[in-house]
N, C-alpha and C positions, 0 to 999 in steps of 0.2 A: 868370681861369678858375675856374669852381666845381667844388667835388668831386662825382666820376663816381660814382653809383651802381647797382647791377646784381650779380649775381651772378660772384663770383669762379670761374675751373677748377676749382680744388680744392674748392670748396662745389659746385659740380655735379656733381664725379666722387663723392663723398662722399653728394650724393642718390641718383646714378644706384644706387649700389652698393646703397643699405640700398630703392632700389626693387626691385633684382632679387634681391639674397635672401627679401624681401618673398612675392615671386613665384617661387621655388622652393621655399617653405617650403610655400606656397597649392596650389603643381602636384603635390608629395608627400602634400600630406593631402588632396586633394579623390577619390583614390579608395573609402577610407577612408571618406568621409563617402557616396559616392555607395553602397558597399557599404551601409553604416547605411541605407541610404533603401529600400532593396530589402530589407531583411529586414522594416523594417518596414512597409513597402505589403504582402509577403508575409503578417507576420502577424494585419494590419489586414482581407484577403481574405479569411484562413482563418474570420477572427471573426466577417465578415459574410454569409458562405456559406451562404445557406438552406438546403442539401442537408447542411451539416455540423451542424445543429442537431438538439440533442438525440444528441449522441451523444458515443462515450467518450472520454479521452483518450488511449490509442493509437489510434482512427482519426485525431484532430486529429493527433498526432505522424506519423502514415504521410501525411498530407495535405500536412501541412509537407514532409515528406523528397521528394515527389515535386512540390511547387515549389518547392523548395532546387538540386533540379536541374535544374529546366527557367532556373529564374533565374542561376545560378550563384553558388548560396552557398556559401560554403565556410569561412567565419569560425565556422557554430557550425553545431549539429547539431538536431534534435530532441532530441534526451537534454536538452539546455542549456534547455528552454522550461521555464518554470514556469504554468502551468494551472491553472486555477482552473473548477468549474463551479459553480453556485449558484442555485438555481430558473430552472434550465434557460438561465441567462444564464454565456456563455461569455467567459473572459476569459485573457487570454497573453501575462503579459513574460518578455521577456530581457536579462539585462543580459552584456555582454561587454567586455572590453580587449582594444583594438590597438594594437601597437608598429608606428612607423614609424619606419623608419630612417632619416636626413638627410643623413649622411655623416660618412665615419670611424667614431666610437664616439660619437655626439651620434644619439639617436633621442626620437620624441614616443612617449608612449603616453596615446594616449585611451580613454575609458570611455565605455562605451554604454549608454545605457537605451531600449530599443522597448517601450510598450505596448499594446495594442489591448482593449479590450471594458471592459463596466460603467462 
């Protein structure tokens, strides 16, 4: 008889586990990252808004805050935008950190960079 080869239980319980941490570490950060996507589709809109050209940056900030609420952001503010105008070419990042908590006292925190224009 020759030797059996194949995956041992314990080498499968041992994959199965580091697949499902895998995949709760993935299902705790992916709102986090779908937030990041929405602020900056948000402020990729604001930049490309014909109606918002040429104009000051509290109207861009009052533009943001009222599709911060239609979108539901809530991670950062208008105050947090950094704005830039420059021969009438509009530009606006943000950067922000989010703590995700994973359980117990083990949390990720990631850093965000959105920018849009120029």
């Amino acid at each position: 008889m020759g030797k059996q080869n194949g995956v041992t239980l314990i080498g499968m319980l041992v994959v199965a586990v580091l697949i499902v941490m895998v995949a709760l570490v993935g299902l705790r950060l992916l709102p986090a990252y779908m937030e990041f996507q929405t602020v900056k589709n948000t402020v990729t809109k604001i930049v490309n808004d014909p109606e918002l050209k040429n104009t000051s940056k509290a109207q861009l900030k009052k533009a943001f805050d009222r599709r911060a609420s239609i979108d539901n952001i809530t991670v950062i503010g208008a105050e947090d935008l950094d704005i830039t105008i420059e021969n009438g070419q509009v530009a606006i990042e943000v950067e922000y950190a989010k703590k995700v908590p994973l359980f117990a006292n083990i949390s990720f925190c990631i850093d965000f960079d959105a920018k849009a224009g120029k």
